[in-house]
Backbone as a ProteinNet text record, in pm:
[ID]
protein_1_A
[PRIMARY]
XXXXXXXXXXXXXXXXXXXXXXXXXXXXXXXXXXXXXXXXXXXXXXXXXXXXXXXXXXXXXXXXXXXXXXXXXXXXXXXXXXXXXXXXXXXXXXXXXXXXXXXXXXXXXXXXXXXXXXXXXXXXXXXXXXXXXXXXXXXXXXXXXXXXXXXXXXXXXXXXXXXXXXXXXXXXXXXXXXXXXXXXXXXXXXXXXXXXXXXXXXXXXXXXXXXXXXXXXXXXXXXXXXXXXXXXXXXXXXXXXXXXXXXXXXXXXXXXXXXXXXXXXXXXXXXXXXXXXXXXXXXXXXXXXXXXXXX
[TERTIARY]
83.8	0	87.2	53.7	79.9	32.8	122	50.5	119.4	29	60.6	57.6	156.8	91	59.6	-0.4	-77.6	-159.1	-278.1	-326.6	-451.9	-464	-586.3	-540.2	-386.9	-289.5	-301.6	-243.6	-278.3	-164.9	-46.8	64.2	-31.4	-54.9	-77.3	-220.5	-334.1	-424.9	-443	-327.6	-291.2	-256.4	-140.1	-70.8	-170.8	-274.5	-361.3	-447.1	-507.1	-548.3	-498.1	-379.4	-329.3	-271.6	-269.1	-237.4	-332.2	-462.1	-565	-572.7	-525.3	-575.4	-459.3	-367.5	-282	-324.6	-380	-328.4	-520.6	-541.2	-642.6	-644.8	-753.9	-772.5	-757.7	-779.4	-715.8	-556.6	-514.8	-376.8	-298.3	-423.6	-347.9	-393	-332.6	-364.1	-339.6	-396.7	-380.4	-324.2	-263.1	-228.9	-291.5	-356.9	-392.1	-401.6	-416.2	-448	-584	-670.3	-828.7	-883.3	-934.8	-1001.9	-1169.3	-1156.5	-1364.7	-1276.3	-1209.8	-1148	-1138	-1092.1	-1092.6	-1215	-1329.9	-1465.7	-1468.4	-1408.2	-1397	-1330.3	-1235.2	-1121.9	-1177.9	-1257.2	-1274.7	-1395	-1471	-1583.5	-1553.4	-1393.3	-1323.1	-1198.8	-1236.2	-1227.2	-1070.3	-1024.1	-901.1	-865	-760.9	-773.2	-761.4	-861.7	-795.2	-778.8	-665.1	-635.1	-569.7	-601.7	-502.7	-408	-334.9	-185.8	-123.8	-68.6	37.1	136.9	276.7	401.8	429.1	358.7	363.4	373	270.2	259.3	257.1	369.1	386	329.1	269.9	175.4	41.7	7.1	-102.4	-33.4	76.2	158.6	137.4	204.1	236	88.5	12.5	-134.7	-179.7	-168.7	-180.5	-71	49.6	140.4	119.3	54.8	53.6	5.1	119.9	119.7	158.8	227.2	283	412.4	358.1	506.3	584.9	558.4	621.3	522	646.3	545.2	637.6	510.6	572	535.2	633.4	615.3	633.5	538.2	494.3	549.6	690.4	719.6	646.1	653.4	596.8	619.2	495.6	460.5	558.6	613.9	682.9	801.9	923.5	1059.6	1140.9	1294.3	1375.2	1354.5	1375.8	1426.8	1244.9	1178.6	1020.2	1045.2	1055.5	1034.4	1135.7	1257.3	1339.8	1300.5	1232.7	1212.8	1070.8	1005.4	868.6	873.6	1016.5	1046.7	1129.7	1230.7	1272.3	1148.5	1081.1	900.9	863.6	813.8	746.5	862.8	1013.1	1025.3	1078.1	1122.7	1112.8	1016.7	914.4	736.8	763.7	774.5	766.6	820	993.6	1070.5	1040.8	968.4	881.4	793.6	717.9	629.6	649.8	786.8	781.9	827.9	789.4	765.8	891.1	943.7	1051.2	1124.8	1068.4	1103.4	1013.2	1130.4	1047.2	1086.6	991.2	990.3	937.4	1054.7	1030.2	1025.2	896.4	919.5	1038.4	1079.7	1218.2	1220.1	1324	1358.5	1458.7	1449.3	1603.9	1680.4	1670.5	1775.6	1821.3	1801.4	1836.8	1951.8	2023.8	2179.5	2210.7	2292.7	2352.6	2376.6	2446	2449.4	2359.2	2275.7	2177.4	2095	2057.3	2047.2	1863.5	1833.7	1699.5	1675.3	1616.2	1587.2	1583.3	1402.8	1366.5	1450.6	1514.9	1634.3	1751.5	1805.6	1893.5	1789.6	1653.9	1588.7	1563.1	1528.7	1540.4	1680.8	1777.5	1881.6	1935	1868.1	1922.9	1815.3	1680.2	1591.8	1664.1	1708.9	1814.7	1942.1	2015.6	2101.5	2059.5	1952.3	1875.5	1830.5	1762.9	1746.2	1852.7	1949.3	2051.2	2168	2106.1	2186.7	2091.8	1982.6	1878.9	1924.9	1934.7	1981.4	1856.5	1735	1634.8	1654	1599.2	1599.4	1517.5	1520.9	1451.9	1475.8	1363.1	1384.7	1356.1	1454.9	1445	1370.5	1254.9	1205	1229.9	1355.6	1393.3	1277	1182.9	1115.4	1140	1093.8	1122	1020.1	1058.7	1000.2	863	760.3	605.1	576.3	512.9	465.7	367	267.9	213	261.5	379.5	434.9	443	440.9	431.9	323.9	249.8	60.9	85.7	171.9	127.4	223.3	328	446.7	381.4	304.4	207.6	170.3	130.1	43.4	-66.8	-55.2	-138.4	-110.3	3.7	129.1	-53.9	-132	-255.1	-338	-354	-418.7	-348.7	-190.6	-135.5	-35.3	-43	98.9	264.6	234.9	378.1	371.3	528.6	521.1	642.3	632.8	710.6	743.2	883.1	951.8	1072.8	1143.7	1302.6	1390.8	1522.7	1559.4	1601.1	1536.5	1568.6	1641.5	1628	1747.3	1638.4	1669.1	1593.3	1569.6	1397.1	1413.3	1312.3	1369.5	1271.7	1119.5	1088.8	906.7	851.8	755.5	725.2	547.9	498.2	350.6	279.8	257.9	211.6	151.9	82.5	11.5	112.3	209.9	321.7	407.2	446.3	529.5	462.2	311.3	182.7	226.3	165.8	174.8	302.1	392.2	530.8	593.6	537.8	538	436.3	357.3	222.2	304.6	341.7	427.1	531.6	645.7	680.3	644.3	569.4	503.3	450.5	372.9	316	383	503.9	551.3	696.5	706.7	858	967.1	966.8	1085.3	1188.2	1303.6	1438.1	1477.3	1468.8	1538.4	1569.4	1743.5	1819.4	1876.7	1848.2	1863.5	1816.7	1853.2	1789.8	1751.3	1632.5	1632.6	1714	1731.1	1768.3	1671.4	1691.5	1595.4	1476.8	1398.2	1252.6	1211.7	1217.5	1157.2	1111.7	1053.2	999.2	1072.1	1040.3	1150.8	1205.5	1175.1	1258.2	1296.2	1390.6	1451.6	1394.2	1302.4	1245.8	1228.4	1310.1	1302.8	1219.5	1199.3	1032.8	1013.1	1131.7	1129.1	1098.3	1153.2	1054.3	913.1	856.5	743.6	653.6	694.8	637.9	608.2	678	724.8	579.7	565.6	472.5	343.1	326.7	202.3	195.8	249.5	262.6	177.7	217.9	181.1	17	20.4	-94.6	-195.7	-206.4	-351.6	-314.5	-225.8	-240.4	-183.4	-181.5	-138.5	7.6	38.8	194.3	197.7	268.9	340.7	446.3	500	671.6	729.2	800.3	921.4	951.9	939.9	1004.4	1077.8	1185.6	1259.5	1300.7	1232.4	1246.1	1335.5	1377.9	1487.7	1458.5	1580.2	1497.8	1465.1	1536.4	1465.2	1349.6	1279.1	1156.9	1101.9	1102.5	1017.7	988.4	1082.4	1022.9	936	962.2	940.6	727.4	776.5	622.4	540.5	575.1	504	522.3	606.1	600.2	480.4	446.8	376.1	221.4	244.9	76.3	16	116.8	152.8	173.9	263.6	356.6	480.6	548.9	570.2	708.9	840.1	995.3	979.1	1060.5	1130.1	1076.2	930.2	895.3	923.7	928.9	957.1	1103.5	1162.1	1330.1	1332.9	1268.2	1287.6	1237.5	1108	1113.7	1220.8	1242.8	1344.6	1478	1506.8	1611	1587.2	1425.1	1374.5	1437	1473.3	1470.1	1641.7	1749	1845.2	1893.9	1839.6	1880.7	1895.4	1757.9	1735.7	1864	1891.4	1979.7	2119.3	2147.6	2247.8	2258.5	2144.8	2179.9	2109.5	2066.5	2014.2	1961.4	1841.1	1718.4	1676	1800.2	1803.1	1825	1823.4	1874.7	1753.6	1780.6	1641.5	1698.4	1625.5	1707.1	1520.6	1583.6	1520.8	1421.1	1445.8	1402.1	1246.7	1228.2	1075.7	1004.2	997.8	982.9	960.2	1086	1118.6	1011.4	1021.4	885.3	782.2	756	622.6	588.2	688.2	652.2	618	613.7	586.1	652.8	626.6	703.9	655.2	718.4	694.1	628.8	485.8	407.3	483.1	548.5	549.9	467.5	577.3	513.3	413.7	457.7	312.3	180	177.4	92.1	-37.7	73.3	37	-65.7	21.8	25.7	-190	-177.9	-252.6	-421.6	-379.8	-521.2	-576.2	-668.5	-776.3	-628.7	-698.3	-582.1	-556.3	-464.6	-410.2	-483.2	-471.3	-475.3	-469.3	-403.3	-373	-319.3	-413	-385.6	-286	-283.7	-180.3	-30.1	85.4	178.6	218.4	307.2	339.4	401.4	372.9	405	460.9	575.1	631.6	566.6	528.6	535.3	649.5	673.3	844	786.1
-120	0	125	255.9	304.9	443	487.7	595.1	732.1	813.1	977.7	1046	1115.9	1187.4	1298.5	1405.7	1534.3	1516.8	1407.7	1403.2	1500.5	1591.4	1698.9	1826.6	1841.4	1927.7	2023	2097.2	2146.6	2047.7	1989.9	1934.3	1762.5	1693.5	1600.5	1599.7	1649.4	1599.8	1560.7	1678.9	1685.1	1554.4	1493.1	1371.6	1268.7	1327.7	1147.9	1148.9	1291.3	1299.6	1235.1	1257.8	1221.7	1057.9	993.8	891.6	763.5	843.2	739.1	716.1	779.3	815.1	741.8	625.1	520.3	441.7	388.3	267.7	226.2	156.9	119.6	202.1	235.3	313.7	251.7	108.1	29.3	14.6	35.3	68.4	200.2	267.7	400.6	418.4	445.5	491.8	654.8	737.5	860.1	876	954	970.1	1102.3	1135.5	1284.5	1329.7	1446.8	1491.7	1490.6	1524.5	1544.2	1470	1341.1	1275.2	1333	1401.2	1493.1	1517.8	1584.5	1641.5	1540.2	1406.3	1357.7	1251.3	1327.3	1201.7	1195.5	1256.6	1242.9	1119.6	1151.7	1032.5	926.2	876.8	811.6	748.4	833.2	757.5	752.3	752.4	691.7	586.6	492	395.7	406.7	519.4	550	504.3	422.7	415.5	529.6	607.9	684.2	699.5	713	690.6	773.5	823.3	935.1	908.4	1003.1	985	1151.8	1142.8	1293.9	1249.2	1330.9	1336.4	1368.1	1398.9	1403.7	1338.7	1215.8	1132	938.5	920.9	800.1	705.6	673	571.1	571.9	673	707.6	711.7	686.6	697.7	520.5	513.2	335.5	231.4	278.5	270	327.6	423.8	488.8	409.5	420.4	335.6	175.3	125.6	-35.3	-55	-167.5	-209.5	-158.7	-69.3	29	-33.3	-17	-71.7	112.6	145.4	316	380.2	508.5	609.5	736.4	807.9	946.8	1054.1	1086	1208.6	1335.5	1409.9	1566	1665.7	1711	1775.8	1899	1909.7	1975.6	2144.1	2162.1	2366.9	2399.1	2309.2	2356	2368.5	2450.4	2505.6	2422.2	2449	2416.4	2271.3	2285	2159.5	2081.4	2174.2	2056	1995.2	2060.8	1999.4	1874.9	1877.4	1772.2	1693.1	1710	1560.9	1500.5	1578	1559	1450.5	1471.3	1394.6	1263.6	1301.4	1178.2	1061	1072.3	1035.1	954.2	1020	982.5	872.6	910.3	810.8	698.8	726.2	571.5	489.1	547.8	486.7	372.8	425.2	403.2	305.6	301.8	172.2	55.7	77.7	-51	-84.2	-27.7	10.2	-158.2	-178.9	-218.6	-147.8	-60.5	28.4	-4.2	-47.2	-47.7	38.2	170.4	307.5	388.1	524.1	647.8	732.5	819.8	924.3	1049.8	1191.7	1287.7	1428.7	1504	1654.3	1738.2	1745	1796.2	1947.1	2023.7	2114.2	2170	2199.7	2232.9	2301.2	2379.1	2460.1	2390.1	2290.4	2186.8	2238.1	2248.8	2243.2	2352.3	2256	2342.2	2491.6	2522.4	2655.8	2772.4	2708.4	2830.3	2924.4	3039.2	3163.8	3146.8	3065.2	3031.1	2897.3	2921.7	2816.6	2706.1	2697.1	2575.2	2509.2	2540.7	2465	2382.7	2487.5	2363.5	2242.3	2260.9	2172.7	2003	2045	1941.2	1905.7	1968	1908.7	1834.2	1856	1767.6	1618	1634.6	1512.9	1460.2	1487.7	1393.9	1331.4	1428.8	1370	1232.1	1253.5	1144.4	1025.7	1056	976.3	843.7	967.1	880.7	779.4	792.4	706.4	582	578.5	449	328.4	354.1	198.6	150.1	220.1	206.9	288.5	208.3	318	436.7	497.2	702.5	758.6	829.5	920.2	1069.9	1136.8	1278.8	1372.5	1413.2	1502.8	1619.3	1685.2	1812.8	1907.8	1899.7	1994.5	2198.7	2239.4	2368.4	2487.7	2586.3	2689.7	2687.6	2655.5	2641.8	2773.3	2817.4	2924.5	2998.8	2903.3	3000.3	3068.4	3101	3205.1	3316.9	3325.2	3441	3539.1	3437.9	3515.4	3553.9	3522.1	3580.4	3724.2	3669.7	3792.1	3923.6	3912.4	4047.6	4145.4	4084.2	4214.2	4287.3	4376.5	4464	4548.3	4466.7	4513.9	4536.5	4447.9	4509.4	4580.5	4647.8	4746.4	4852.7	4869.7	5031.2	4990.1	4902.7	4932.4	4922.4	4843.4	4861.1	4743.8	4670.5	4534.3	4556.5	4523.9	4616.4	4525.6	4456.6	4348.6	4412	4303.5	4360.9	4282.1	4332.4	4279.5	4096.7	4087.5	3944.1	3880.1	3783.1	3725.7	3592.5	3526.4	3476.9	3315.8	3289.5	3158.9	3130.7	2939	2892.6	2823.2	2932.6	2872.4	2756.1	2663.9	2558.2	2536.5	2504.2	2458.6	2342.5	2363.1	2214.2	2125	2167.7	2067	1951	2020.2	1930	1901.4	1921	1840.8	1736.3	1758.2	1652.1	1520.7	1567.9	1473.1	1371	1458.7	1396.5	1299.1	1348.6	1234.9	1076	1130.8	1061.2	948.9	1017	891.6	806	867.4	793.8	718.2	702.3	643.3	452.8	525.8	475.1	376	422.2	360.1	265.8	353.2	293.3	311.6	433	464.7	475.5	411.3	424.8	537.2	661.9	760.8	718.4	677.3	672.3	796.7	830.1	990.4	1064.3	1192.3	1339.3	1304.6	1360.8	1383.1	1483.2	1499.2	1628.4	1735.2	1854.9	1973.4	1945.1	1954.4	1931.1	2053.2	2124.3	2288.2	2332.7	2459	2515.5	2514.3	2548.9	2590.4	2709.4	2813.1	2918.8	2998.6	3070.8	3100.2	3288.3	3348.9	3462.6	3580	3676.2	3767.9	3846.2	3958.4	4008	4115.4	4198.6	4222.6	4181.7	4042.5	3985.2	3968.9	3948.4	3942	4036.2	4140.4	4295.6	4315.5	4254.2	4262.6	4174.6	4055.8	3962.6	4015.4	4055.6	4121.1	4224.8	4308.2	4439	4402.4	4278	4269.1	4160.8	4085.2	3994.9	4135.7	4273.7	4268.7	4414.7	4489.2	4607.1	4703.1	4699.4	4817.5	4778.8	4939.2	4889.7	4868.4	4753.3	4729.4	4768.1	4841.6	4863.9	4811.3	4741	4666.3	4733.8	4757.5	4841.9	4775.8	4815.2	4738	4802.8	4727.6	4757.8	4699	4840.9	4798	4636.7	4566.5	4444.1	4483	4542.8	4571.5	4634.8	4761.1	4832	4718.6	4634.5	4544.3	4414.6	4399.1	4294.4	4380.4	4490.8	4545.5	4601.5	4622.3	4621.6	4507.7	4374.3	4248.7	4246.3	4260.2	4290.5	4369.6	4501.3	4574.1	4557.2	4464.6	4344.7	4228.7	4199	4116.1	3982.8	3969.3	3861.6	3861.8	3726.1	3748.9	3767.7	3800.4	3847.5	3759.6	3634.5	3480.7	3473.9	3478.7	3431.4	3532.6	3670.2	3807.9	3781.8	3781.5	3731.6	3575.7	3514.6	3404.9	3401.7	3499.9	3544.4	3615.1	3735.7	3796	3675.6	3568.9	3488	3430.4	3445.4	3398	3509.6	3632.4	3697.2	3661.4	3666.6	3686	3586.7	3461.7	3337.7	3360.8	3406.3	3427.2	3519.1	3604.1	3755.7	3655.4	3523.7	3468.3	3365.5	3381	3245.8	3099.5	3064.2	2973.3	2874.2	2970.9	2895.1	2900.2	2939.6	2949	2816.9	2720.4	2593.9	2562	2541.9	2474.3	2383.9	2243.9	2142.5	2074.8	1982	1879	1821.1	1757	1599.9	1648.1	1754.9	1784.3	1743.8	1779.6	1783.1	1628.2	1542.1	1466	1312.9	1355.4	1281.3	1312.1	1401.7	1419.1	1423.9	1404.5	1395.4	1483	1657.9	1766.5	1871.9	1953.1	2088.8	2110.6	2091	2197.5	2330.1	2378.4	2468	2613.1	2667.9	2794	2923.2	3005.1	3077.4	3156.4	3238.9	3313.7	3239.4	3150.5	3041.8	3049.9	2995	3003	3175.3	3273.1	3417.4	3445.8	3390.1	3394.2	3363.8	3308.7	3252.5	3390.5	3328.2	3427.8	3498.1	3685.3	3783.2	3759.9	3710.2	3697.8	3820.3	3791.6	3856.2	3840.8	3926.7	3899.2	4007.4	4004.8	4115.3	4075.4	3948.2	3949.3	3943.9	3956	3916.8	3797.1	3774	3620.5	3562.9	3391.8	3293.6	3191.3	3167	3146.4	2946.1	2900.8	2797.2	2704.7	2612.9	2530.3	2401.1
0	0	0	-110.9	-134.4	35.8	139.5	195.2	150.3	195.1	137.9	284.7	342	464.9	414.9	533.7	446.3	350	323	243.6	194.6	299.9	277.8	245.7	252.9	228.5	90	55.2	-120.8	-216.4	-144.8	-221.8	-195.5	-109.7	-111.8	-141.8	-91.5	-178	-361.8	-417.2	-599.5	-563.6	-534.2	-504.7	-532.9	-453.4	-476.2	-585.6	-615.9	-751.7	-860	-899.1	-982	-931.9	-817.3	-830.5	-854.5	-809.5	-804.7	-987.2	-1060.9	-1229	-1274.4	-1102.4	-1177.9	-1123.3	-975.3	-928.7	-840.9	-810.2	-751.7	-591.8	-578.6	-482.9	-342.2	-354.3	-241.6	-242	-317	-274.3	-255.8	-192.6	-152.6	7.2	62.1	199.1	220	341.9	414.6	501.3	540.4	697.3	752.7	784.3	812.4	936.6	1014.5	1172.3	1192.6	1081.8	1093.4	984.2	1013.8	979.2	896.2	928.4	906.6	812	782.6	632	529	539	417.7	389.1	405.5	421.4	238.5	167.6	14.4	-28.5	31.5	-35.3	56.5	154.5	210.3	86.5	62.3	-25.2	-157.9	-190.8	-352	-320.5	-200.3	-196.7	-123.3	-88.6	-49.3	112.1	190.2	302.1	385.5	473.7	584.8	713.3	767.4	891.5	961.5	1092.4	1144.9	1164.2	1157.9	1167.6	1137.5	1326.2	1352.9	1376.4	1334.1	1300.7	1450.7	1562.8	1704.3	1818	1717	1775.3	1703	1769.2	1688.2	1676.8	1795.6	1797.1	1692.2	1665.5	1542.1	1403.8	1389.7	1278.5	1233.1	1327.1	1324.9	1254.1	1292.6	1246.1	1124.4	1089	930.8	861.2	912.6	777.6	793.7	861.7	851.2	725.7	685.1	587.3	414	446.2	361.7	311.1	144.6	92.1	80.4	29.2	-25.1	140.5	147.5	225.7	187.7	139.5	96	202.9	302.5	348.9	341	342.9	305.7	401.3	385.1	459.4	548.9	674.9	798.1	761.1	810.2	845	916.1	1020.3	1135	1080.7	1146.2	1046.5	1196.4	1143.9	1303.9	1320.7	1457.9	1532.9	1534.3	1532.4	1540.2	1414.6	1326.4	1165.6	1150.9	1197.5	1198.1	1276	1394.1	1473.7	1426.6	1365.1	1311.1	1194.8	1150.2	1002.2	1045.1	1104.6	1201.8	1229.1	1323.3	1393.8	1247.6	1166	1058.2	973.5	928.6	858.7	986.4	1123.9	1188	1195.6	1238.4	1179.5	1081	941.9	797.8	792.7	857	820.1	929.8	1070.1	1132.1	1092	1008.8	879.3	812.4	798.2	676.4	517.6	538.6	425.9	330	216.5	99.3	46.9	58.6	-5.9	101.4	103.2	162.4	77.4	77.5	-55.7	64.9	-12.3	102.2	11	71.3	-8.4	-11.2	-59.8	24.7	-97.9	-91.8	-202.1	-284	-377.4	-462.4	-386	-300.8	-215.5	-91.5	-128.2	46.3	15.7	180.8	207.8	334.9	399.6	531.2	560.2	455.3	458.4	382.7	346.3	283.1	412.4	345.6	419.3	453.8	402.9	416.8	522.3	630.5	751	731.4	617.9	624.4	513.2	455.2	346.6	421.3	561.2	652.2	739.2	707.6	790.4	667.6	549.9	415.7	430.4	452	428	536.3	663.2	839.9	756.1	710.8	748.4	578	482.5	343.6	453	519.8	567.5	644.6	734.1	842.9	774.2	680.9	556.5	521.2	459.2	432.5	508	617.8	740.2	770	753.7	771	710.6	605.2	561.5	465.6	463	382.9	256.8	132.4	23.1	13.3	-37.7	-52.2	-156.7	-158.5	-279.7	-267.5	-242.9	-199.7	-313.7	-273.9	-431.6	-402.1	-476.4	-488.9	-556.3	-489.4	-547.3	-585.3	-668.6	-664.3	-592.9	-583.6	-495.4	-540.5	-481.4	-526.4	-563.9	-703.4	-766.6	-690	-655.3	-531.6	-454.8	-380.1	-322.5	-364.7	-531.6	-592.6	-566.7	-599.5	-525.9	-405.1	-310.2	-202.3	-195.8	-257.6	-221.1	-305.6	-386.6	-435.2	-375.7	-243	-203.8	-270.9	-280.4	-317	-467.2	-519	-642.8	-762.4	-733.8	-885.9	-817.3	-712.7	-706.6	-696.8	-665.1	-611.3	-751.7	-819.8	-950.3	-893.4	-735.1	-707.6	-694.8	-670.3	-652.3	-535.8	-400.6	-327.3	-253.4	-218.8	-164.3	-132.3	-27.9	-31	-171.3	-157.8	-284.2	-328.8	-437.5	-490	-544.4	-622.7	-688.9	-788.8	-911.4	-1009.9	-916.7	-945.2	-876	-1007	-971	-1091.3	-1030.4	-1027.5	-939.4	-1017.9	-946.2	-995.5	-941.6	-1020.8	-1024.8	-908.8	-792.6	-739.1	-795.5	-914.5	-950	-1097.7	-1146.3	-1216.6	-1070.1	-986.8	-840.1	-818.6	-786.1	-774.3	-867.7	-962.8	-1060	-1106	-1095.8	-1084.1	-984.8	-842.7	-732.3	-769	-806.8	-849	-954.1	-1027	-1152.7	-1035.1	-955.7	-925.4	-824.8	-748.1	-667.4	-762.5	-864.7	-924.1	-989.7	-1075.2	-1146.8	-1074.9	-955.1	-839.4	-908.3	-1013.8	-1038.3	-953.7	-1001.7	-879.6	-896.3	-843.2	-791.8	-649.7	-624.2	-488.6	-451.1	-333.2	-311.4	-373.4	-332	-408.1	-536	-569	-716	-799.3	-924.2	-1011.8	-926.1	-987.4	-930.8	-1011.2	-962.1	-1004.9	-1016.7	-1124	-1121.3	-1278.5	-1269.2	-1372	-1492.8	-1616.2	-1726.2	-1705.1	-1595.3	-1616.6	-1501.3	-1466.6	-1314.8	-1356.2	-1258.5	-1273.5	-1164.8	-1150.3	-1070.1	-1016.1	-877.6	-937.3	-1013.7	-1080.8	-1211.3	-1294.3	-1349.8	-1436.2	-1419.9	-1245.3	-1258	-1291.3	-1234.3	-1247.3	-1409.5	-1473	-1610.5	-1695.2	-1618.8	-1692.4	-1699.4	-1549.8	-1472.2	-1593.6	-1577.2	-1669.4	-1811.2	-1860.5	-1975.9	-1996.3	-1885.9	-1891	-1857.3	-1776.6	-1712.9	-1830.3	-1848.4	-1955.6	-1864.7	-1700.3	-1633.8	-1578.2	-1584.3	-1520.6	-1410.3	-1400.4	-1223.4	-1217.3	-1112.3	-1110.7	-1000.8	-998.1	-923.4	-813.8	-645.1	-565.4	-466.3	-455.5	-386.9	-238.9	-161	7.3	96.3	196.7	281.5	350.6	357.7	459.7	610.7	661.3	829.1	820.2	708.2	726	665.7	587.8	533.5	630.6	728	818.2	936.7	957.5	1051.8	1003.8	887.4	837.4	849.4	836.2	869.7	1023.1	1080.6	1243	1257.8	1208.6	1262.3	1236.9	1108.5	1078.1	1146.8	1222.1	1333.8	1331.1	1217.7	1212.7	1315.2	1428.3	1465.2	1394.9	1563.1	1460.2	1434.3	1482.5	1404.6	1295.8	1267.8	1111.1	1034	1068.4	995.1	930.2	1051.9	1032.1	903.4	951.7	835.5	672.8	677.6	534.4	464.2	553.3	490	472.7	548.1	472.8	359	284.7	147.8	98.7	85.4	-30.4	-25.8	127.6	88.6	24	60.6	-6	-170.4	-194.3	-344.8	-441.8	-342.3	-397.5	-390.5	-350.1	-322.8	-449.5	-520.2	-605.8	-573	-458.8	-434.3	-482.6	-558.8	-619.6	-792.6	-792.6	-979.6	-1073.8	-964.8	-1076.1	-1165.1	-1265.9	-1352.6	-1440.5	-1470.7	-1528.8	-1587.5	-1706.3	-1754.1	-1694.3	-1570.3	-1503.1	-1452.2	-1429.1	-1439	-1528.9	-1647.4	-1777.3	-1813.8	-1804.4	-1837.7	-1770.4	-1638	-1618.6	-1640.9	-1664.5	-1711.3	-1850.5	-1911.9	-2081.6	-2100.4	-2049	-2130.1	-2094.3	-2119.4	-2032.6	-1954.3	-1808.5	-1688.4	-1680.6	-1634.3	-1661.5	-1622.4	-1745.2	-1663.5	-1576.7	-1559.4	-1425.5	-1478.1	-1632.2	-1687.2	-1698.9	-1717.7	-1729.8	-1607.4	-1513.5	-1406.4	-1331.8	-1359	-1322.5	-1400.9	-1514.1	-1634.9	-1563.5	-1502	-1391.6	-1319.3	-1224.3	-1172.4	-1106	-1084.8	-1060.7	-883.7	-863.2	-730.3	-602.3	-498.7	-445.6	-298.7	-212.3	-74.9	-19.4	152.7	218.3	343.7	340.1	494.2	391.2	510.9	465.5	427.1	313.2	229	305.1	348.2	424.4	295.7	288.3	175.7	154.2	60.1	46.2	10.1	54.6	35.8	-21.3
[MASK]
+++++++++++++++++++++++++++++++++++++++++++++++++++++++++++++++++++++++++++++++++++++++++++++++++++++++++++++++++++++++++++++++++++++++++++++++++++++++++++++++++++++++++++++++++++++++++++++++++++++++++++++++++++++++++++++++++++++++++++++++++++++++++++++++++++++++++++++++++++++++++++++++++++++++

């Protein structure tokens, strides 16, 4: 049995969408915290069972009998998120389980300027000490973040961030689908995958740029100090630590980070990776709190 944790999630529910459109619905299982949420997938034949990354004993029970278990990396950043992932893949391999498959992201690595990137890269390392096979999905920076980092850029014509650097945003719903194949198909990816990302690495100049041209009005690019710009989500009442940790999204970005873009997206999926105009092209974004970055 195929399980998915986070299955009511926006990354894992796509996941099962697209997996049920491979494999029999009895061979998929859930793991979820709130059960009332997935009374859907419950009545398309899908197994569901609770299961928190908190608590192991409810884990142990959702993955019974699990050949694959793909876990959906945690909200939580830091030291919860690593022991949260720890929890879940020891589960997996008393499990039974053959393969663990983990969200992980193209910017994993120790020293990046972005938090939750040294936290993907502690639970690959953890990973890779088990002795069980895995398949790390380097996923890329989810395009939805873009929507959020907007603001208010289509109603005032500004697009007003601190400064960036080109990332290659990526579609959840081609990540979805792409997990979905391999799940499905048990492609051997051992360790990390290639970068799993968009066809193209895009600044928010460029975005300002796309915007500009999809709606007819200009957006202009403004580029904000980082302390008044955290201090402005401070004063919306985000707290510091998370204030402080966005702003390590932009410096990461201004560093190079998140610019890799390669094939292997594409490549499983037999088409091109949806770009970001594409994406942008949809209903006109919009959001009033401050952007909580998606990973």
């Amino acid at each position: 049995m195929i399980i998915i944790t986070g299955g009511t999630g926006q990354l894992g529910s796509q996941v099962i969408d697209r997996l049920l459109e491979r494999v029999p619905a009895d061979r998929v299982g859930v793991s979820v915290r709130d059960t009332t949420r997935a009374g859907e997938l419950a009545a398309r034949g899908v197994r569901v069972r609770r299961g928190d990354f908190t608590d192991p004993h409810s884990l142990a029970e959702a993955f019974e009998g699990a050949t694959q278990v793909l876990i959906v990396s945690s909200t939580q950043t830091g030291e919860a998120a690593i022991a949260q992932h720890v929890t879940a893949i020891d589960v997996a391999i008393d499990a039974g389980a053959r393969r663990i498959l983990y969200t992980s992201h193209q910017g994993a690595a120790d020293s990046s300027l972005f938090p939750p990137m040294l936290d993907h890269a502690a639970t690959e390392r953890y990973l890779s000490k088990t002795g069980t096979p895995f398949t790390s999905l380097r996923n890329g920076f989810y395009a939805s973040t873009v929507q959020l980092m907007l603001g208010q850029a289509l109603e005032t014509g500004e697009l007003v961030a601190p400064a960036d650097g080109p990332v290659s945003w990526t579609a959840h719903a081609d990540l979805a689908e792409a997990a979905a194949i391999i799940l499905a198909d048990e492609r051997r990816f051992d360790g990390p995958t290639p970068p799993l990302t968009g066809p193209d690495a895009l600044d928010l100049d460029d975005i300002a740029r796309i915007l500009t041209e999809l709606t007819g009005r200009t957006i202009r690019r403004v580029v904000a100090d980082d302390a008044e710009w955290a201090a402005t989500l401070t004063g919306n009442g985000v707290p510091a630590d998370r204030a402080e940790m966005l702003i390590g999204m932009f410096r990461a970005a201004r560093r190079g980070e998140f610019t890799t873009t390669g094939p292997a997206l594409g490549n499983i999926l037999q088409r091109q990776a949806t770009p970001l105009r594409r994406i942008l092209r949809g209903p006109s974004p919009r959001a009033s709190a401050p952007p909580r970055p998606s990973m």
